[in-house]
N, C-alpha and C positions, 0 to 999 in steps of 0.2 A: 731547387731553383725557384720554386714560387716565394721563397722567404727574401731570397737574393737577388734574383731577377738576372735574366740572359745574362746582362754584359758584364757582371760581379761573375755571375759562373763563368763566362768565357775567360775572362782575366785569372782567375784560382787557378782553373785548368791547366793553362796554359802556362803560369806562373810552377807548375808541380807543386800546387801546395797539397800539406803531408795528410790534410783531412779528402781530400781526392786522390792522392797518389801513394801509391804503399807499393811500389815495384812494379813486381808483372799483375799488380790489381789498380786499374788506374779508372777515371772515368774519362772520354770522350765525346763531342759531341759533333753531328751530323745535321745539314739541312735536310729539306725535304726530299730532295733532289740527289743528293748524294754526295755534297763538296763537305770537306772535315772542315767544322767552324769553331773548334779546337782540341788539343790534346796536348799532352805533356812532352811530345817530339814535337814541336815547333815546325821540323821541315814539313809533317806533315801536313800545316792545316793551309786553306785553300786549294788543295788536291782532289782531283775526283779519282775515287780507288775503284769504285764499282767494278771494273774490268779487272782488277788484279787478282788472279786467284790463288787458293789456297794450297796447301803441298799437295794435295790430291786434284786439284785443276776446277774445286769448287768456285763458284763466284758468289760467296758469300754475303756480300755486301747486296748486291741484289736484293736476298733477302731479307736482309735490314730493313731495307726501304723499303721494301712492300710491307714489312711489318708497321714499320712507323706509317706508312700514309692508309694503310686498313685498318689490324686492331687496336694500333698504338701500345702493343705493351706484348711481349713475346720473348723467346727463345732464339738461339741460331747457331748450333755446332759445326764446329771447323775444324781444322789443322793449321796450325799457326806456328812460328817459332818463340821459345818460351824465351827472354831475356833475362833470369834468371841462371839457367844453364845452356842457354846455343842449341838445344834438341827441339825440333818438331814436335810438336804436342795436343792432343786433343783437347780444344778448348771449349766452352760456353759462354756465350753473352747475351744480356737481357738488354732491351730493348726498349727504350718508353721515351713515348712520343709526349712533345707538353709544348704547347704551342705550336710553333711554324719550326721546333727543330727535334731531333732525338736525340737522350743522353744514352749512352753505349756503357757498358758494364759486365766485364768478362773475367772470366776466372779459368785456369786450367785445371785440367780433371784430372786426378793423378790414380 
């Protein structure tokens, strides 16, 4: 994103270009606050998720954001549903804060 700059990553993102989007491995990004300021589901972005939780009733997202607005760069395991196969799945995503948003980056653990 410093090569790019916000609005070039916002557009890729959102566009599913194949250097950001590889399936259930995609990147997204997050304001500070918590609204999605893009991702490769479209419906999602301008949403605040914060309160949706995860298959075991985590609220995930939360944690996001305190990651991005403290160390700026973190962890955050969930249960999420994989789009690959329709199953619930233990996932991980990192977190890094770079400016006034976060880019999101998660993988399922198999």
């Amino acid at each position: 994103m410093r090569l790019k700059g916000k609005e070039e990553m916002i557009r890729l993102i959102n566009a599913r270009d194949p250097e950001y989007n590889y399936g259930a491995l995609y990147l997204a990004m997050r304001d500070l606050g918590g609204i999605t300021v893009a991702h490769p589901t479209l419906a999602l972005i301008g949403k605040d998720l914060r309160d949706v939780p995860d298959a075991d009733g985590k609220l995930f997202r939360h944690e996001m954001i305190a990651i991005a607005n403290g160390p700026g760069r973190g962890w955050v395991d969930y249960k999420f549903k994989n789009p690959a196969n329709g199953k619930v799945e233990a996932k991980t995503t990192y977190v890094l804060r770079i400016g006034d948003v976060a880019l999101e980056a998660g993988v399922y653990k198999r």
